[in-house]
C-alpha positions as CSV (number, residue, x, y, z in Angstrom):
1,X,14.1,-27.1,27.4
2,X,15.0,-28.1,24.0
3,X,18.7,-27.5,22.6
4,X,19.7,-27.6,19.2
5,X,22.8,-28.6,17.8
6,X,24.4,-25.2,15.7
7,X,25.5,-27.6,13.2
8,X,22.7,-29.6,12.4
9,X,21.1,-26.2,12.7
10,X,23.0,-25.1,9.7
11,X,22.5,-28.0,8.0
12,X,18.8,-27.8,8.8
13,X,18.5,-24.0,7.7
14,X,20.8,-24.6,4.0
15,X,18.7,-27.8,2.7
16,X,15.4,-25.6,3.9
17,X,17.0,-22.7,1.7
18,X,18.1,-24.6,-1.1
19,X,14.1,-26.5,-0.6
20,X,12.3,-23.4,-0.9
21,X,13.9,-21.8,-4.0
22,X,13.6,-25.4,-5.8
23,X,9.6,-24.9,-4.6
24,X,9.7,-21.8,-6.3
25,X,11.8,-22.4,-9.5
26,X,9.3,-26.1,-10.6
27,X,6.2,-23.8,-9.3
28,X,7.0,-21.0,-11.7
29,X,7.1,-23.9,-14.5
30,X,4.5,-25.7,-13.5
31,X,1.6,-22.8,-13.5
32,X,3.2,-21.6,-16.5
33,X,1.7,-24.8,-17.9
34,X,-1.4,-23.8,-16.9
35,X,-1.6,-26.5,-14.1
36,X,-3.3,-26.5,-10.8
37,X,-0.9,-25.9,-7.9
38,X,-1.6,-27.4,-4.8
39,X,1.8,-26.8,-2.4
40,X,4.9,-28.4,-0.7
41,X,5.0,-28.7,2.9
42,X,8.4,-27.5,4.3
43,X,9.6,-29.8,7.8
44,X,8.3,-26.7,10.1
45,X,4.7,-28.1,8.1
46,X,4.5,-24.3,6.1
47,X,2.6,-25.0,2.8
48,X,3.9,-22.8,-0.3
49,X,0.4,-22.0,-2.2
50,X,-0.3,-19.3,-5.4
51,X,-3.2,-18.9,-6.9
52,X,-3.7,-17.9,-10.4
53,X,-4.4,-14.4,-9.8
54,X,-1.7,-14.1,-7.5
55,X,1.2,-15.9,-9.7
56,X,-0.5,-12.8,-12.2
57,X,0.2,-10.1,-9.9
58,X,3.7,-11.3,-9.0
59,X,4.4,-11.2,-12.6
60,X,3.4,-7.9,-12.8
61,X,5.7,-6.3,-10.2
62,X,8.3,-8.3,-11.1
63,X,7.8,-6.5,-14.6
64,X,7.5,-2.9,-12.8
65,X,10.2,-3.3,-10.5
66,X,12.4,-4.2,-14.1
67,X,11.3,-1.0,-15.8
68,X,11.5,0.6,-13.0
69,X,15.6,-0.5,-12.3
70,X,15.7,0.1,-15.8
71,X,15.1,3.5,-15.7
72,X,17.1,4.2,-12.5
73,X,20.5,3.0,-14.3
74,X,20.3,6.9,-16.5
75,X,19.7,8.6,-13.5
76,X,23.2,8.4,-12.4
77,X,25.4,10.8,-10.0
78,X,29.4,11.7,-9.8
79,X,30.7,11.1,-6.5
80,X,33.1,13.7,-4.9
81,X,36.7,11.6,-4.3
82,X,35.7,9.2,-7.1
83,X,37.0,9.3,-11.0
84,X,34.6,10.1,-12.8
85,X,34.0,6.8,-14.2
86,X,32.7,5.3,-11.4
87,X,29.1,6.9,-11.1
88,X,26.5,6.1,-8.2
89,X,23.5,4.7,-9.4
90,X,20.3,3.2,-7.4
91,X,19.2,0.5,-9.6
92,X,19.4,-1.8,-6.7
93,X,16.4,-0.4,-5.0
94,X,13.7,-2.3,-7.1
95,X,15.5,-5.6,-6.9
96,X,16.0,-5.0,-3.4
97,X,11.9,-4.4,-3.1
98,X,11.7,-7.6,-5.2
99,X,13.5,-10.2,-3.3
100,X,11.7,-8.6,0.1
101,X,8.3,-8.6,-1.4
102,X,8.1,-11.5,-4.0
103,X,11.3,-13.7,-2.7
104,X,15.3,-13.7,-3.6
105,X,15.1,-15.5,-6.7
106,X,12.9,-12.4,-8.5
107,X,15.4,-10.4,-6.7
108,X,17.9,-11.7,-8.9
109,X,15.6,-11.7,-11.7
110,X,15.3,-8.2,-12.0
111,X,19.0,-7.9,-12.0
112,X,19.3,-9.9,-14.4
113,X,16.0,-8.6,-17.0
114,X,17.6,-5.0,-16.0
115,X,20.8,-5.2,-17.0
116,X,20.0,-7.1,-20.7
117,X,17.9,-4.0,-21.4
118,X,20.1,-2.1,-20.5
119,X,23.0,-3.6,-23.0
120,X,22.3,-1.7,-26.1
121,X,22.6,2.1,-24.3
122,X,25.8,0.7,-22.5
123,X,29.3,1.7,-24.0
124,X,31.2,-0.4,-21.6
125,X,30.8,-3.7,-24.3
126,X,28.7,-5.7,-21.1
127,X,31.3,-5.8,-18.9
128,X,29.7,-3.0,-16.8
129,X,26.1,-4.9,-17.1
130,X,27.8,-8.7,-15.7
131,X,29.3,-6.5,-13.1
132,X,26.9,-5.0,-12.1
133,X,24.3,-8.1,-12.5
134,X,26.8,-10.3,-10.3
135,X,27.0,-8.0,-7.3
136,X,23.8,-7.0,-7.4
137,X,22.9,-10.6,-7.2
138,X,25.2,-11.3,-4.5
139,X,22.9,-8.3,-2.3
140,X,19.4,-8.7,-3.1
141,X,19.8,-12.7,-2.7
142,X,21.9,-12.9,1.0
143,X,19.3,-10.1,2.0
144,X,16.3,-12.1,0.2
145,X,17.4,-15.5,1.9
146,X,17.9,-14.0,5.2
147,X,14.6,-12.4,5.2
148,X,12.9,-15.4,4.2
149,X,14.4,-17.1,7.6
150,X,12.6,-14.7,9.8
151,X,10.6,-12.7,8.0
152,X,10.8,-9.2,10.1
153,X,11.5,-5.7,9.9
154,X,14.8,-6.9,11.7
155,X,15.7,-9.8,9.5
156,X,15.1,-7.5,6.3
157,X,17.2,-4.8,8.2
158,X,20.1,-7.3,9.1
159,X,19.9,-9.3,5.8
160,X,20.2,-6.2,3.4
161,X,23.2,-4.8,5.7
162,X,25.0,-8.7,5.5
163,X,23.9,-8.3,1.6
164,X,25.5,-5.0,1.6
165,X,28.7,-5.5,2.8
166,X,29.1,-9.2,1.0
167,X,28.7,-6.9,-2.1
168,X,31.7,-4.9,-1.4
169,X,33.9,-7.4,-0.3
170,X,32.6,-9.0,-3.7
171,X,33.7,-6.6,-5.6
172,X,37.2,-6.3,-5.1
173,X,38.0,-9.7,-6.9
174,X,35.2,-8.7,-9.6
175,X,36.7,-5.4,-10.5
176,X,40.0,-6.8,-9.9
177,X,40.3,-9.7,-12.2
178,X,37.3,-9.5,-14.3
179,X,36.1,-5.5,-14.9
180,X,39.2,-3.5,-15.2
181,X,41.6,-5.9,-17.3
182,X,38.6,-6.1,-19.3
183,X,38.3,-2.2,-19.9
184,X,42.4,-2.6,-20.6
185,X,41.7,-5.3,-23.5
186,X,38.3,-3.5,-24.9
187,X,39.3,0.1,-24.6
188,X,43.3,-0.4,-24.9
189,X,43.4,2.0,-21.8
190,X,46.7,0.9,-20.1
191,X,46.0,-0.1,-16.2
192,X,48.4,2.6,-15.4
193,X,46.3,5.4,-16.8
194,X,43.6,3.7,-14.7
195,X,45.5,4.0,-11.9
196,X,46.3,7.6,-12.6
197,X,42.9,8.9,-12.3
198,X,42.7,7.5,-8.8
199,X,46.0,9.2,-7.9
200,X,45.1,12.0,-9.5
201,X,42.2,12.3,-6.5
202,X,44.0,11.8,-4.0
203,X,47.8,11.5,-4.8
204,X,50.2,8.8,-4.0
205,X,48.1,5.9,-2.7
206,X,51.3,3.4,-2.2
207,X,51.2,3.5,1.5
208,X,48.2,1.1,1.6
209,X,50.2,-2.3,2.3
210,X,48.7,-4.1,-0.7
211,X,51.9,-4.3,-2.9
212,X,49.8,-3.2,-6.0
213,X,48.8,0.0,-7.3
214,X,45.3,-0.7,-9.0
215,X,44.3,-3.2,-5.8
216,X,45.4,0.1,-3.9
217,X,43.0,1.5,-5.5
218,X,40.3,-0.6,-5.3
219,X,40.4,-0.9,-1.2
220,X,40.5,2.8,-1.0
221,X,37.9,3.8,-3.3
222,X,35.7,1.4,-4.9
223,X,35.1,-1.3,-2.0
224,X,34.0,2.0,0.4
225,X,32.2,3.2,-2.7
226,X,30.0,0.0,-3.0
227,X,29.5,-0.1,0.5
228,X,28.5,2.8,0.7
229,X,25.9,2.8,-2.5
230,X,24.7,-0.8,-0.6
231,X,23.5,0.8,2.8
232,X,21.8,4.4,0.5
233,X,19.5,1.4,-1.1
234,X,19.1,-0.2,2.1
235,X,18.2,3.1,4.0
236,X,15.7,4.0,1.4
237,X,14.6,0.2,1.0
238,X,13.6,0.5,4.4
239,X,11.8,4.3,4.3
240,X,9.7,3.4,1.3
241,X,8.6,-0.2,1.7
242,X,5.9,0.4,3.6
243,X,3.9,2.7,2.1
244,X,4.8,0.9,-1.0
245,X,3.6,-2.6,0.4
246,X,-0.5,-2.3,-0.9
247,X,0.5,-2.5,-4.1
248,X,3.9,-5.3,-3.8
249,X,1.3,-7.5,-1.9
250,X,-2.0,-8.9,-2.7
């Protein structure tokens, strides 16, 4: 019976990881060029091969999926217990289809090409964009790079929930240090009145043990929050890819 050691294992698995987007980073390059494409052989002896028409067709729904997140960021909802500010959004569901169907890195990519067209309708100065470009990264890659492990219904199901709930712990620091002192600097909105439209919610929030009244915040409302938003896009990730898969696959 063959054992394997959990740390070479690791080891093993991260260089294989860190191999295949490399593999698909120089092969986007090179067939850009125009040149012929002949593969890399991974140590399990897997060959990574495109065609011309098929490097075509992944362009294309890469390019849907973007217009398609694109349009998804104005469809946005108020969430009961939430400030107003904070709106619910499913723009993740594209670049979640991506990174399942095409690999992590367009994943990313279409969080990325999103988010830049969405800058000139924002009003939050592209601090709402780079937030919501890092965390969304942070999903659609874990759940990308775990799919691409094992690629299953199980490993998609397991990867997006990891991805998920990375993305929320994620976002504590983000908004923390990064998003809401930003909004205090751009907008001049002290962190206090911040504050006050969480307590307004839900009153006094200085019995979580945190010491701080706007991290207080943050753990009550908006880590749940992007939890929360995570596992919707997973749950309907999971419902629609199927039926969607004719025309993400060729």
């Amino acid at each position: 019976m063959n054992r394997c050691d959990p740390g070479t294992d690791s080891i093993v698995w991260m260089r294989e990881g860190v191999y295949s987007i490399f593999v698909m980073l120089f092969f986007d390059a090179y067939t850009l060029e125009g040149k012929p494409f002949r593969g890399f052989t991974t140590s399990k002896g897997s060959i990574f091969f495109m065609t011309q028409k098929q490097k075509t067709h992944h362009i294309a729904v890469a390019a849907m999926l973007c217009a398609v997140a694109f349009v998804l960021q104005f469809i946005e909802f108020s969430i009961p217990l939430i400030p107003s500010f904070v709106k619910l959004d499913l723009s993740d569901l594209p670049a979640l289809l991506g990174t399942f169907s095409l690999g992590p890195v367009y994943g990313v990519v279409i969080q990325l090409v999103k988010n830049l067209l969405h800058l000139p309708f924002g009003s939050s100065a592209g601090v709402g964009e780079l937030s919501n470009f890092l965390l969304g990264s942070v999903f659609v890659l874990v759940a990308g790079l775990v799919y691409r492990r094992h690629k299953s219904r199980k490993s998609a199901l397991w990867g997006s929930l990891l991805g998920a709930v990375l993305m929320a712990l994620v976002s504590l620091p983000s908004n923390y240090f990064v998003v809401y002192p930003a909004y205090e600097v751009l907008y001049g909105l002290p962190m206090t009145g911040i504050v006050g439209m969480y307590e307004a919610i839900m009153g006094s929030i200085a019995h979580v043990p945190t010491g701080n009244a706007l991290l207080n915040c943050l753990v009550v409302f908006n880590v749940p929050f992007t939890l929360c938003k995570g596992l919707l896009n997973v749950g309907i990730c999971l419902l629609i890819y199927k039926p969607l898969s004719p025309l993400l696959h060729k």
